[in-house]
PDB file of N, CA, C, O and CB in Angstrom:
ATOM      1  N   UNK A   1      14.134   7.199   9.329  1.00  0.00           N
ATOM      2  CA  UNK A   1      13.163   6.274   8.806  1.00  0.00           C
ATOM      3  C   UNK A   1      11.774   6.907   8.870  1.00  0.00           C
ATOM      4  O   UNK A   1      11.581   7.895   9.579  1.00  0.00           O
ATOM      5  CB  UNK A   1      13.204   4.947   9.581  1.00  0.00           C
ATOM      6  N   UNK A   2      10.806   6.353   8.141  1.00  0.00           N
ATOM      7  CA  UNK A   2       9.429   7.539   7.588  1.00  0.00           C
ATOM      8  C   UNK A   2       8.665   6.334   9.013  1.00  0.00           C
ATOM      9  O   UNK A   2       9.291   5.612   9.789  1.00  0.00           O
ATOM     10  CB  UNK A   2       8.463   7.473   5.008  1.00  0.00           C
ATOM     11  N   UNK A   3       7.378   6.505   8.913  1.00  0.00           N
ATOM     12  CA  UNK A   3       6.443   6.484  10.122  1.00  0.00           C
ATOM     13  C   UNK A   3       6.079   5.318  10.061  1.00  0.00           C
ATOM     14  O   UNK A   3       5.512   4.801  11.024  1.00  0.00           O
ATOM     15  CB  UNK A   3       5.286   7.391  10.210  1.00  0.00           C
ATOM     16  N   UNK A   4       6.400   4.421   8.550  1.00  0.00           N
ATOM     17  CA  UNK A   4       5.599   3.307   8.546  1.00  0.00           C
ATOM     18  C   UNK A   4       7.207   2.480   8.923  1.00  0.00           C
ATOM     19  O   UNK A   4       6.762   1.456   9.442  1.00  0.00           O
ATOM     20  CB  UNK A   4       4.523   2.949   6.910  1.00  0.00           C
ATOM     21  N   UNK A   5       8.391   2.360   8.959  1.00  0.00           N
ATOM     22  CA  UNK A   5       9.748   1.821   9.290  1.00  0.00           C
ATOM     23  C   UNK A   5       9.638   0.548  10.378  1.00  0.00           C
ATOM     24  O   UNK A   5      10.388  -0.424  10.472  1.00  0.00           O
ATOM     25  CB  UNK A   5      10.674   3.084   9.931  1.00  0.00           C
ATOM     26  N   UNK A   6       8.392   0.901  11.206  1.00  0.00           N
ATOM     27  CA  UNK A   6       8.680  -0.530  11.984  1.00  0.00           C
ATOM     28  C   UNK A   6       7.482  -1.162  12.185  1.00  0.00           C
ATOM     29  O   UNK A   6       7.075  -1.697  13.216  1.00  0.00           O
ATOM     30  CB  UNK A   6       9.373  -0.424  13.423  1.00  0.00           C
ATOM     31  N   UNK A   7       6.666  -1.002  10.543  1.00  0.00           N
ATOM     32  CA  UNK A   7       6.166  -2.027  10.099  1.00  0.00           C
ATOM     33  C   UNK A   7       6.696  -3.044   8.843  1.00  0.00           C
ATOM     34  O   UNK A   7       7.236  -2.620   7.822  1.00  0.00           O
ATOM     35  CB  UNK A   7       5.108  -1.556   9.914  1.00  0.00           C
ATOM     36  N   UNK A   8       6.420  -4.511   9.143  1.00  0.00           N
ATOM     37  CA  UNK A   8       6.757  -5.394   7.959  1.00  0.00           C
ATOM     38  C   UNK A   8       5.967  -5.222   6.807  1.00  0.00           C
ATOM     39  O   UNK A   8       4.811  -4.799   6.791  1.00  0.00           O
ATOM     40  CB  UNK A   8       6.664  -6.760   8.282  1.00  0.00           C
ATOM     41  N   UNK A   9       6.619  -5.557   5.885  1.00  0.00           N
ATOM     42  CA  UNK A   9       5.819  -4.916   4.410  1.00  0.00           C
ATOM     43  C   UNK A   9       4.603  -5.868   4.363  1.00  0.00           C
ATOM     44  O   UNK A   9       3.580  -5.347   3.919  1.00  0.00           O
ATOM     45  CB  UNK A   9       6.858  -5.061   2.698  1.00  0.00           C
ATOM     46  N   UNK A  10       4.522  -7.081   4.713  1.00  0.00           N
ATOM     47  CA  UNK A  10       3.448  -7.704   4.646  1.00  0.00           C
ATOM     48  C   UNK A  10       2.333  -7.107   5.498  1.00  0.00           C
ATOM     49  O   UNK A  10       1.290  -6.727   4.966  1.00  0.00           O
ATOM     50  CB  UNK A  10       3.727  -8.959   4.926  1.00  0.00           C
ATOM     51  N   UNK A  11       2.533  -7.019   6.800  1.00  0.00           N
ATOM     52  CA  UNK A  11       1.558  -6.238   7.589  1.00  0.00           C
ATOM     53  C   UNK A  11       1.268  -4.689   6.980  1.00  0.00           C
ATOM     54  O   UNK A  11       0.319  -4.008   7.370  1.00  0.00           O
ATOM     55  CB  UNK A  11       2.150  -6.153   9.116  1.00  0.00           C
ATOM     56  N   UNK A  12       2.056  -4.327   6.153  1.00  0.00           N
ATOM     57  CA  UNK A  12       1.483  -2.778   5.726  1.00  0.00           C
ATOM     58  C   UNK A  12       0.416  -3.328   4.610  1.00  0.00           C
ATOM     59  O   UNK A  12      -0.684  -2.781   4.540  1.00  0.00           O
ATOM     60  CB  UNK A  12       2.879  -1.493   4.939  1.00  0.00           C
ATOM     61  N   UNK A  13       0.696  -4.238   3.880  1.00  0.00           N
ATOM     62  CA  UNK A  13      -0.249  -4.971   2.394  1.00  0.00           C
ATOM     63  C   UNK A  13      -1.453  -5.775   3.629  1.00  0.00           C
ATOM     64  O   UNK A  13      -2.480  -5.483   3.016  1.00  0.00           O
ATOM     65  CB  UNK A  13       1.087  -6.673   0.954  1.00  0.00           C
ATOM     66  N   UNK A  14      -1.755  -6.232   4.372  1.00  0.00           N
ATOM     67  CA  UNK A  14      -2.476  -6.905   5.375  1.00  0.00           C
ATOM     68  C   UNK A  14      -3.698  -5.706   5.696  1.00  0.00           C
ATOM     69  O   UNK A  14      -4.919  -5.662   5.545  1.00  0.00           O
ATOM     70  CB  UNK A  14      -1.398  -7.355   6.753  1.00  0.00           C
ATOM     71  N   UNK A  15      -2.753  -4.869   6.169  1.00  0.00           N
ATOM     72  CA  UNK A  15      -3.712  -3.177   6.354  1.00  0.00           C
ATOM     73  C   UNK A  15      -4.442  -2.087   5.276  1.00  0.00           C
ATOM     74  O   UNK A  15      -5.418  -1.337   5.325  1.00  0.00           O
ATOM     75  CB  UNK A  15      -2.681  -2.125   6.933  1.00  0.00           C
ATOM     76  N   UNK A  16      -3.394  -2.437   4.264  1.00  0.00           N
ATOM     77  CA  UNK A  16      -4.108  -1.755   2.773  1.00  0.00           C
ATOM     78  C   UNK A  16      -5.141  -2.425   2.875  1.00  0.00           C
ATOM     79  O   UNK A  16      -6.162  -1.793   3.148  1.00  0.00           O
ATOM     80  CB  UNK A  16      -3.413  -1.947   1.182  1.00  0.00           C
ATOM     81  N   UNK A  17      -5.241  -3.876   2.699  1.00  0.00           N
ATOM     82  CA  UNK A  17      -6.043  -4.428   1.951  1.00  0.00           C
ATOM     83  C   UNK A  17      -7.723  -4.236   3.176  1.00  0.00           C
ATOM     84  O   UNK A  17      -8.857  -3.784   3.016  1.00  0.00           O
ATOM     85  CB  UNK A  17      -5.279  -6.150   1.494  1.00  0.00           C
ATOM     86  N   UNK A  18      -7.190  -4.685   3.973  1.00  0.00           N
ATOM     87  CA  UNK A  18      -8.417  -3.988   5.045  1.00  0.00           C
ATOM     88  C   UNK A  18      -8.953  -3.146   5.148  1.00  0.00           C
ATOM     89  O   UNK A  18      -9.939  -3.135   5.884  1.00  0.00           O
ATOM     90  CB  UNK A  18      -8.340  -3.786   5.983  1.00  0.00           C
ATOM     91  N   UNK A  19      -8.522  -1.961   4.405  1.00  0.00           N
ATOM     92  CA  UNK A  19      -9.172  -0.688   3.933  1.00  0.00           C
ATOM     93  C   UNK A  19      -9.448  -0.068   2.978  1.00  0.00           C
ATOM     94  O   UNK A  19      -9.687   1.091   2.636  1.00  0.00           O
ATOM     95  CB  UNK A  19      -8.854  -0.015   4.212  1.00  0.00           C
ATOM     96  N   UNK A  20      -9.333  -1.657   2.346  1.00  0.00           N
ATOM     97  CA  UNK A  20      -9.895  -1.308   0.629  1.00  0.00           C
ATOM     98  C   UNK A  20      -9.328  -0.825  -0.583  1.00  0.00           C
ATOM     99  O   UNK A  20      -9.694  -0.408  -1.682  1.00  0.00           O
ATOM    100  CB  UNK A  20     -10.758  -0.407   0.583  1.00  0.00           C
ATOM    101  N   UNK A  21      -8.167  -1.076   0.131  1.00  0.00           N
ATOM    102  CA  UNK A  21      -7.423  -0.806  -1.258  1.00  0.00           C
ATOM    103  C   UNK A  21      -6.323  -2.045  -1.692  1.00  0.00           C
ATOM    104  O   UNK A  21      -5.768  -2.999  -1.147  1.00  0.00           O
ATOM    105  CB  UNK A  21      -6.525   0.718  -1.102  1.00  0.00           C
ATOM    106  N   UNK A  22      -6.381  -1.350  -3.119  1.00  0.00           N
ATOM    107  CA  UNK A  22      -6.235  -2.629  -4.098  1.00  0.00           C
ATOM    108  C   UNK A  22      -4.599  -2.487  -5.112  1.00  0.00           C
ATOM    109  O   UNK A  22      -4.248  -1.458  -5.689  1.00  0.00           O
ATOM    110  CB  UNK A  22      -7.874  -2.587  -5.338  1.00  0.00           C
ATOM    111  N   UNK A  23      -3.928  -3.621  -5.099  1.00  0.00           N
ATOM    112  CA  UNK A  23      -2.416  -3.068  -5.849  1.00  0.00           C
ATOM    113  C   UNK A  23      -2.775  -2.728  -7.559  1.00  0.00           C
ATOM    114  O   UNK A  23      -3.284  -3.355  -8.488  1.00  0.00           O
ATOM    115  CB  UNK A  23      -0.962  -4.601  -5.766  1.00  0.00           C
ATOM    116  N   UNK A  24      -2.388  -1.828  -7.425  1.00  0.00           N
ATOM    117  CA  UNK A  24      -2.424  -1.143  -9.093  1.00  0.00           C
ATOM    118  C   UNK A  24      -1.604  -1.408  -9.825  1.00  0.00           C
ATOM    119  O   UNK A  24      -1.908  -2.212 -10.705  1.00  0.00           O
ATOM    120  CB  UNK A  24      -2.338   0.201  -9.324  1.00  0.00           C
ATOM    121  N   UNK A  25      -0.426  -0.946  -9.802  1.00  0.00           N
ATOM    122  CA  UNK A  25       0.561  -1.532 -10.660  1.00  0.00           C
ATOM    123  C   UNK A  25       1.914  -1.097  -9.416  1.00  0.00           C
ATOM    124  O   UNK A  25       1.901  -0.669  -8.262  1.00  0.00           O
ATOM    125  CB  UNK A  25       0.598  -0.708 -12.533  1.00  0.00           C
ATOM    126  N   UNK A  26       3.154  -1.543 -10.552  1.00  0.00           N
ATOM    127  CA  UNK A  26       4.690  -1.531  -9.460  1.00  0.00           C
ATOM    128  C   UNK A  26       5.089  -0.392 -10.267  1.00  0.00           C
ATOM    129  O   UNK A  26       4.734  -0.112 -11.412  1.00  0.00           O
ATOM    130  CB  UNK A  26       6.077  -3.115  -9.419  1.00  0.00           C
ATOM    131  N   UNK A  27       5.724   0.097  -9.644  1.00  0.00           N
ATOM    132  CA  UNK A  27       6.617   1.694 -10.161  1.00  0.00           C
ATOM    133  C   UNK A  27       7.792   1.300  -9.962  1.00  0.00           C
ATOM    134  O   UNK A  27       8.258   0.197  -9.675  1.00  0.00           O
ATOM    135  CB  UNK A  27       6.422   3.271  -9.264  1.00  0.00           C
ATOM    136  N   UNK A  28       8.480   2.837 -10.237  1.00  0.00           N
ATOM    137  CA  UNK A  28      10.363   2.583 -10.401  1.00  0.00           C
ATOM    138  C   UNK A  28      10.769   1.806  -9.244  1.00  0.00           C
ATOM    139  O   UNK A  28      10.262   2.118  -8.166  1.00  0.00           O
ATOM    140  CB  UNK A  28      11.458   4.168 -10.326  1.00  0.00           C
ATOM    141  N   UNK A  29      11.616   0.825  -9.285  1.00  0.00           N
ATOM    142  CA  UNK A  29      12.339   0.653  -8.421  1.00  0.00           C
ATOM    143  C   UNK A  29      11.754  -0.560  -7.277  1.00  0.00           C
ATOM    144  O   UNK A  29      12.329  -1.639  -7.422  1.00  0.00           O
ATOM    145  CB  UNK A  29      12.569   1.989  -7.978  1.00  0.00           C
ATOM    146  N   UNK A  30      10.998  -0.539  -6.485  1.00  0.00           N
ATOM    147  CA  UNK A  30      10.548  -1.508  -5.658  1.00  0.00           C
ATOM    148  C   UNK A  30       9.197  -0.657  -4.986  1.00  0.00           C
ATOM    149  O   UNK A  30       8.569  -0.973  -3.976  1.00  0.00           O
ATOM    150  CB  UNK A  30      11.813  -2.044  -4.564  1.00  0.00           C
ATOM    151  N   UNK A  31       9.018   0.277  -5.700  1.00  0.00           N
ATOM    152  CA  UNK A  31       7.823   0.977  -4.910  1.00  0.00           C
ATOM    153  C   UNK A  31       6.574   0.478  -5.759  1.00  0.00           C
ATOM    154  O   UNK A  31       6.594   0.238  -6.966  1.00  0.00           O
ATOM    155  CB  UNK A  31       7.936   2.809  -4.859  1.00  0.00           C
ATOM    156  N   UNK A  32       5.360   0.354  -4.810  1.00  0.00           N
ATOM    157  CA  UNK A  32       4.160   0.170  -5.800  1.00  0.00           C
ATOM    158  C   UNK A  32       2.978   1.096  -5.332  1.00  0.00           C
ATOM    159  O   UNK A  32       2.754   1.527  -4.200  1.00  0.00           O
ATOM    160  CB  UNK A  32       3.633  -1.445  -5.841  1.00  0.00           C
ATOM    161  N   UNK A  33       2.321   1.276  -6.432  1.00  0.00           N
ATOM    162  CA  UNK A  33       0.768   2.192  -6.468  1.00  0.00           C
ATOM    163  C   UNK A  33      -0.560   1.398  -6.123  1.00  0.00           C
ATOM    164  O   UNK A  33      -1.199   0.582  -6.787  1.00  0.00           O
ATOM    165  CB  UNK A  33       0.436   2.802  -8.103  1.00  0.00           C
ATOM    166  N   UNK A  34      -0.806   2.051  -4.534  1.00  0.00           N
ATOM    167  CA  UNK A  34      -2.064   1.727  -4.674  1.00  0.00           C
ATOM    168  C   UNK A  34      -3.303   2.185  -5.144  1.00  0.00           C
ATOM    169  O   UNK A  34      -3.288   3.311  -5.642  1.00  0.00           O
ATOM    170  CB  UNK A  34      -2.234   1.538  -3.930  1.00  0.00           C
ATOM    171  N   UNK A  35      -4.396   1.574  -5.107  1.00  0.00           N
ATOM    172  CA  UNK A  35      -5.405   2.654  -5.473  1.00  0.00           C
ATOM    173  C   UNK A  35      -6.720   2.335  -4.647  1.00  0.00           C
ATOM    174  O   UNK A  35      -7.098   1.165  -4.704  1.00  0.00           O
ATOM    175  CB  UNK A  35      -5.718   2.675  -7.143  1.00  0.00           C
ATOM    176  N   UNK A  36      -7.603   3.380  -3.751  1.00  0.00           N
ATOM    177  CA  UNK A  36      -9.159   2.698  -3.191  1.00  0.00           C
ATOM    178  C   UNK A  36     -10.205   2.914  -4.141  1.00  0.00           C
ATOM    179  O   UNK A  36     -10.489   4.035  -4.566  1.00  0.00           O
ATOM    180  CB  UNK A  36      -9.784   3.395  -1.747  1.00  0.00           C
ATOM    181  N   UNK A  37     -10.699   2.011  -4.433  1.00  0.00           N
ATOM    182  CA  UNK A  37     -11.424   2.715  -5.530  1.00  0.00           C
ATOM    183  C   UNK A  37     -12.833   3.107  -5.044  1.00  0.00           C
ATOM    184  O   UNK A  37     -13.413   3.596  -6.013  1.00  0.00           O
ATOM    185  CB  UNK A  37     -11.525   1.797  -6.829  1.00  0.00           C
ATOM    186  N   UNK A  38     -13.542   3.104  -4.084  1.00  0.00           N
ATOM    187  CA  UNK A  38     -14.424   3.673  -2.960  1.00  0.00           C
ATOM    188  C   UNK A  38     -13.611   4.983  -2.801  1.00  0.00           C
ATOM    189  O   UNK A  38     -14.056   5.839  -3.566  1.00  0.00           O
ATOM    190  CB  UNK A  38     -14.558   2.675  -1.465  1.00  0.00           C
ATOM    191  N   UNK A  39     -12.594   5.409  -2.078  1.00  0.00           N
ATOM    192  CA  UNK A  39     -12.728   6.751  -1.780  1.00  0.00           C
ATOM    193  C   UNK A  39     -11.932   7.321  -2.786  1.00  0.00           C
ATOM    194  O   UNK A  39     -11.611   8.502  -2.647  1.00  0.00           O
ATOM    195  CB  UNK A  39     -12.349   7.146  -0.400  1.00  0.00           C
ATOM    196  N   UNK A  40     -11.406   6.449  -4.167  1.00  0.00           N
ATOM    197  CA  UNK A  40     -11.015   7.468  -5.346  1.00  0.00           C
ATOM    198  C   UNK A  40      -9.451   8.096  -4.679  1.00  0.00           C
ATOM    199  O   UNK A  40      -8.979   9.213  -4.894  1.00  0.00           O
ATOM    200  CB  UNK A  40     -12.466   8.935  -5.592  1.00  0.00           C
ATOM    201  N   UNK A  41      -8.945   7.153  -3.948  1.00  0.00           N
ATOM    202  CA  UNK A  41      -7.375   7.644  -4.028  1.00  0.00           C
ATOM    203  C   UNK A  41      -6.555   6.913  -3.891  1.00  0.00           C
ATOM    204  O   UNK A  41      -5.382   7.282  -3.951  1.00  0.00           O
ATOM    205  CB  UNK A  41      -6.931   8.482  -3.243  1.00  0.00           C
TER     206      UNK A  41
END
């Protein structure tokens, strides 16, 4: 399992969003793109 595994997906979207970043769109499958648009990544 990768580093983020024993976090809940809500608490990972809870933490994006606290650092400024914003949902972009959904990609293949169940994955989605974020984007900060302050630090342009």
């Amino acid at each position: 399992m990768g580093r983020l595994g024993n976090f809940k997906y809500r608490e990972i979207v809870k933490r994006l969003k606290l650092f400024g970043f914003e949902f972009d769109r959904q990609a293949a499958g169940s994955h989605e793109i974020w984007h900060n648009p302050a630090a342009r990544r």
